[in-house]
C-alpha positions as CSV (number, residue, x, y, z in Angstrom):
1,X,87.0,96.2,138.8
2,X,86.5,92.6,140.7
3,X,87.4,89.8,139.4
4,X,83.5,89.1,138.8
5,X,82.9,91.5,137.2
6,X,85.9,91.3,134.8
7,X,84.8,87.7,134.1
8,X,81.4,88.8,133.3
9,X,82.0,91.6,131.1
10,X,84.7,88.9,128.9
11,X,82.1,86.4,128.7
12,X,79.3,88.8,127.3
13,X,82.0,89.8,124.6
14,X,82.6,85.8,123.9
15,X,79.5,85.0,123.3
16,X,78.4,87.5,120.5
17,X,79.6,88.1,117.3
18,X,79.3,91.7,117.8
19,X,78.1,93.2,121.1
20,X,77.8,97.2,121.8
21,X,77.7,98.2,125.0
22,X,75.6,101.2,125.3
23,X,73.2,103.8,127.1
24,X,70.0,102.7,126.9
25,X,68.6,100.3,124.2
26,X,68.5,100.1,120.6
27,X,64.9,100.7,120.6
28,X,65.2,103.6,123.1
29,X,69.1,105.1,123.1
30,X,69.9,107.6,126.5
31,X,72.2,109.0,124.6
32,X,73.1,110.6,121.1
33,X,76.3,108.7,121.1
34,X,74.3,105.6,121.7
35,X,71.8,106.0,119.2
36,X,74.6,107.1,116.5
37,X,75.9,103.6,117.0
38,X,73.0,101.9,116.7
39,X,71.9,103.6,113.7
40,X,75.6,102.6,112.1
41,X,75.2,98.8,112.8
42,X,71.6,99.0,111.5
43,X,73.4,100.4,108.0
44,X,75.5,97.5,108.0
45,X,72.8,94.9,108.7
46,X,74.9,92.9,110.7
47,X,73.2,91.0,113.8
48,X,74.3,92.3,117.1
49,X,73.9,92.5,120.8
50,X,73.7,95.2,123.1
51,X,74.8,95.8,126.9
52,X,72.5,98.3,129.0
53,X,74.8,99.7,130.9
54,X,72.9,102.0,132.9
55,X,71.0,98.6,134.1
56,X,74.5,98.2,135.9
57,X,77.0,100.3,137.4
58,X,80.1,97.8,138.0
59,X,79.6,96.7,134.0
60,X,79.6,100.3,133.3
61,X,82.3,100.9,135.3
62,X,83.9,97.7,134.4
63,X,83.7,97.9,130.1
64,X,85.9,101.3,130.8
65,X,88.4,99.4,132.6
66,X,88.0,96.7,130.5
67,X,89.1,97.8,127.3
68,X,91.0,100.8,128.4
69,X,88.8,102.8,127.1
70,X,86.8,105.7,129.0
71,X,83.8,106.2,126.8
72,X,80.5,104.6,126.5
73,X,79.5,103.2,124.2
74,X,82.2,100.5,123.3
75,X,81.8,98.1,120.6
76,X,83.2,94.5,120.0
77,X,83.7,92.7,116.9
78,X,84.7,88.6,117.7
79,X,86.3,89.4,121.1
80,X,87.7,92.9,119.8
81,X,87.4,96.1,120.9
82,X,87.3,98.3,117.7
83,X,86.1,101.7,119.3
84,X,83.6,104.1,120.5
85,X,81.0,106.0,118.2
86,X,83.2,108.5,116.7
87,X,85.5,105.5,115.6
88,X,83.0,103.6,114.0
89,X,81.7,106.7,112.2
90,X,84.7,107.3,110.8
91,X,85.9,103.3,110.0
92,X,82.1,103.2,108.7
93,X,82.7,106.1,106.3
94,X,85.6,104.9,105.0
95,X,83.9,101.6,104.1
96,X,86.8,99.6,107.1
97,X,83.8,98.9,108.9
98,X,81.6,96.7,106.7
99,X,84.9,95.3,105.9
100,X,85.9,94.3,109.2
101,X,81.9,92.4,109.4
102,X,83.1,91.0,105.9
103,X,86.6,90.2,107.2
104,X,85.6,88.7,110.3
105,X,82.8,86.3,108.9
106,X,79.9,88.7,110.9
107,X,76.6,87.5,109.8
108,X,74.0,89.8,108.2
109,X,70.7,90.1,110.2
């Protein structure tokens, strides 16, 4: 990953409370994992922002070696990775997602 890129990718998760990037767009997810996301931060009615990373193929290569993490999508809560869809299923399930939100001041939308 340049160091553009880098840069850009660090400044998109800066400026939002909560960004996911993703496959697609909320209104029209290009992939299941994607829309399962979407669907979980719609529960929790927090205000978000997404990355199309199909628009893109050094951010989509980038968010992976970014965060360390090889799966799309990725979401970020105040600057901090907290997972792909499977984790947020699971910390939304448990009720540690609308906590985190809670915890880190995330406003409803």
């Amino acid at each position: 990953m340049t160091d553009a890129v880098h840069q850009r990718i660090a400044e998109l998760v800066g400026a939002h409370d909560v960004v996911l990037f993703m496959k697609g767009t909320p209104l029209f997810p290009q992939c299941g994992f994607s829309s399962r996301a979407i669907a979980i931060l719609e529960h929790l009615g927090v205000a978000y922002d997404t990355v199309d990373v199909l628009q893109d193929q050094a951010v989509r290569q980038g968010i992976k070696a970014f965060s360390d993490w090889p799966t799309i999508p990725q979401l970020y809560v105040k600057g901090e990775f907290v997972g792909g869809s499977d984790i947020m299923m699971e910390m939304y399930e448990a009720g540690e997602l609308q906590q985190l939100m809670t915890d880190q001041g995330v406003a409803a939308s």
